[in-house]
N, C-alpha and C positions, 0 to 999 in steps of 0.2 A: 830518339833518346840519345844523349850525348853521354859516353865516360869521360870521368874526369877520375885524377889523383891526385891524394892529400898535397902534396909541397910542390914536387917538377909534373907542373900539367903541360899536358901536349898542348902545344899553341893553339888548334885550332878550338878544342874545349875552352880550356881555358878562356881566352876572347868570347867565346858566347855565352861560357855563364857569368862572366865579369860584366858584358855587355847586358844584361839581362836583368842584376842585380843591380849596375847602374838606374838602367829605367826604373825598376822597381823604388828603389830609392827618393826616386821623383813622383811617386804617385803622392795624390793628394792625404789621404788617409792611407797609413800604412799599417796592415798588422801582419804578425808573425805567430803564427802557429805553430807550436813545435812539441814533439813527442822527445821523453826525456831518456830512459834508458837506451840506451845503444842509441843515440845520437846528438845528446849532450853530454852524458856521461858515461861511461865504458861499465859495460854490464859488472857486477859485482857477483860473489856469494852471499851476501848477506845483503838484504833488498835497503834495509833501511839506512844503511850505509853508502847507499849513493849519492854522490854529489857532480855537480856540472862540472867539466874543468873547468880552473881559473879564467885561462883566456875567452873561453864562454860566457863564461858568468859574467868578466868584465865589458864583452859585448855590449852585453845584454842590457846591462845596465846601463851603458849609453845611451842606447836607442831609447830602453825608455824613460829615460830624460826629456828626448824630444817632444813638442806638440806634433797631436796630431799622428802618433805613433804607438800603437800597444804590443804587448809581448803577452801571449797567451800558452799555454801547456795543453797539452793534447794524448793523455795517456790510458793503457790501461789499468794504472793505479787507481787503488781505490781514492778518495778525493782527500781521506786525513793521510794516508801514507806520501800521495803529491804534494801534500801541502809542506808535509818537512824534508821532503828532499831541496823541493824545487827554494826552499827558506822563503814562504810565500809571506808577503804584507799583504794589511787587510784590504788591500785595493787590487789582489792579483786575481786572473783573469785563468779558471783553470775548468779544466773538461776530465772530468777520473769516469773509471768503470768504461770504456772506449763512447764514451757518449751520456752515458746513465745518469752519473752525478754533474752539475754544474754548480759552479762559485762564478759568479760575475760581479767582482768588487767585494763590497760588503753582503752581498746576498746570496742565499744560498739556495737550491733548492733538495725540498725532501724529499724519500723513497718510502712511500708508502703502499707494503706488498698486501694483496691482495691474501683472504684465508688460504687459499688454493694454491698462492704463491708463497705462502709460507711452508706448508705442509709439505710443499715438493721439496723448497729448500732443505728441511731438517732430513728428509729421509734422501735427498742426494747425498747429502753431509756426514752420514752414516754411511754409504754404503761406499765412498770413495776414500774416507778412512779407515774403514777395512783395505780398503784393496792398498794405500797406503803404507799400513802401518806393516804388512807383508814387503814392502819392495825397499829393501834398505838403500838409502839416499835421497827417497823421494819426498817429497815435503805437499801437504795440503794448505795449500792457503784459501783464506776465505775471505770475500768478499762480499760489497752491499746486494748483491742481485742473484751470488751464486759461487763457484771457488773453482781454483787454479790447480792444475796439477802440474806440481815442479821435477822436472828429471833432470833437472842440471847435475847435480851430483850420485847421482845412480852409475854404479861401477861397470866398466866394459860399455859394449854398442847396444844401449838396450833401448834403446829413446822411441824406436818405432812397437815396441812389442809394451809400452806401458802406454803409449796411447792408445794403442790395441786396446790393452785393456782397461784402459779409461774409459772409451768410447762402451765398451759395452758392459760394461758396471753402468754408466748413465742409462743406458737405454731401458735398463731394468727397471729405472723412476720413473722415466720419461722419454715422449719422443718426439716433443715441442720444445725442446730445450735449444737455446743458443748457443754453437759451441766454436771456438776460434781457436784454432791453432797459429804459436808462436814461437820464438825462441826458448828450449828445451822447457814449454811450458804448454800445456791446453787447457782451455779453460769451459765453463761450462756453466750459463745463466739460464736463472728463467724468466727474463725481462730481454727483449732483442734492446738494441743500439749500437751505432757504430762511428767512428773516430770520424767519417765523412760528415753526419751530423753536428757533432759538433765542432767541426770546421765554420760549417754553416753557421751555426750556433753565433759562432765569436763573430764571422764575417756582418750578419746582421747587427748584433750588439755594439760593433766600434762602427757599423755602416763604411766598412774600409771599401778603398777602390783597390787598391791590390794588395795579395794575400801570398807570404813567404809558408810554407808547409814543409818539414821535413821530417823524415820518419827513418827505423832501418827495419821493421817488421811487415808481417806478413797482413797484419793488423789496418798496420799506414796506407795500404792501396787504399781505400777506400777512401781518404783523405786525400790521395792525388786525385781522384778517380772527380772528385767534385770541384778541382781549381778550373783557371777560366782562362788558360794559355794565352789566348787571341786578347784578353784585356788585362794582360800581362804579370798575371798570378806567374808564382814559381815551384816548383815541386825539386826536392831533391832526393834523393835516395843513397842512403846512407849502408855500402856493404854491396853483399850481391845479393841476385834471386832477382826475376822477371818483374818489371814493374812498371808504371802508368807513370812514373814522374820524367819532368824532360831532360833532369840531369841526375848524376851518380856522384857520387864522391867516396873514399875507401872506409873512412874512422872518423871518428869522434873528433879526433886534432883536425882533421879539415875543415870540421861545421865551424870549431872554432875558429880558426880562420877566416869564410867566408863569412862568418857574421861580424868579427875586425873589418871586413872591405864592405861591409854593408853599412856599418854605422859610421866610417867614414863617410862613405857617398850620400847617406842622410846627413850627417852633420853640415858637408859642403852646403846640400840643396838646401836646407832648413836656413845656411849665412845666407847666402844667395838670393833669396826669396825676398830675408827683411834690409837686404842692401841697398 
């Protein structure tokens, strides 16, 4: 794995994820998979208030200008909350719920829970707003398959003792439950899926020959864990903490960035091609 940093990269990173981004640039089909919070956009307090930086956004919207090039979302948002951060058109390319929900273009598909899978839902849903509605700052969000518990703003160092007891409020419902820890959030399904699938997911869909990935959660390995290095997929990792991608970068302003040197290097290869 190679570090890199946002603006003065060490030369020798640098050159090899520029070099890397080049090639990629040059594949024939290209897609880009990307996870939105904390790596297009800087984590917020209020979720639905996120938005990509500019110079992200205007990437982005380069690249998918291009033939032959898709820009996909890769979150754990549920699919209507991705749909208005990300400011989706009906042709956008999105993966909510870390795999659960897909939008590929105008299509959608539905969650249809099972009796069994409902009845778990309602009584997790009860018993983790209790344990909520006790822990001043913490917030229950709820999702298509199951719900989030947020300690971002829970007062003092308490982040490990409300997963504590998150975890074992769920086990009282259930002990088939899908549960993921994240940035000051765990969450807890009763459907599995995961951000690697729908990597997969898109990867089949646009039939890309290489595949840009970037994530900064704990969520995102699983989405490195499935690129294809050796046919020159990219992985980036966005922050710190252990990870399966073959590059790093610090914040959000870097992705923006390298997604600037990537939609030049498609635009070049895309003149080039019909010269």
């Amino acid at each position: 794995m190679i570090d890199t940093a946002p603006h003065h990269l060490p030369p020798a990173s640098a050159i090899a994820l520029a070099s890397a981004l080049r090639e990629l640039a040059a594949t024939e089909r290209l897609l880009l998979a990307l996870d939105f919070d904390g790596t297009l956009a800087p984590l917020v307090d209020v979720p639905r208030g996120a938005r990509a930086l500019p110079a992200a956004k205007a990437a982005l919207d380069r690249l998918e200008r291009l033939p032959r090039t898709w820009v996909g979302y890769v979150s754990g948002r549920p699919l209507t909350s991705l749909e208005i951060v990300t400011e989706a058109d009906e042709d956008a390319l999105l993966i909510g719920s870390h795999g659960v929900e897909t939008r590929l273009g105008r299509d959608g598909v539905s969650i249809d829970l099972a009796d069994a899978e409902k009845k778990t839902m309602a009584r997790l849903g009860e018993v983790l707003q209790g344990l909520v509605d006790g822990i001043p700052g913490a917030k229950l969000e709820t999702k298509p398959v199951g719900f989030g518990v947020h300690y971002r703003k829970v007062p003092g160092d308490r982040g490990a003792e409300v997963v504590r007891r998150a975890r074992e409020a769920a086990a009282t419902v259930s002990h088939d439950l899908t549960i993921r820890d994240g940035k000051d959030i765990i969450e807890f399904s009763v459907r599995g899926a995961h951000k690697g699938e729908g990597v997969d997911r898109l990867r089949s869909y646009t039939q890309a020959t290489g595949v840009l990935f970037a994530g900064d959660d704990v969520t995102d390995e699983d989405g490195f864990r499935v690129l294809r290095p050796a046919q020159g997929d990219v992985g980036i990792k966005v922050g710190e903490g252990q990870t399966a991608a073959q590059f790093r970068v610090a914040d959000e302003p870097a992705i923006a960035t390298l997604l600037g040197m990537l939609a030049d290097a498609r635009e070049a290869h895309v003149q080039s091609s019909t010269d």
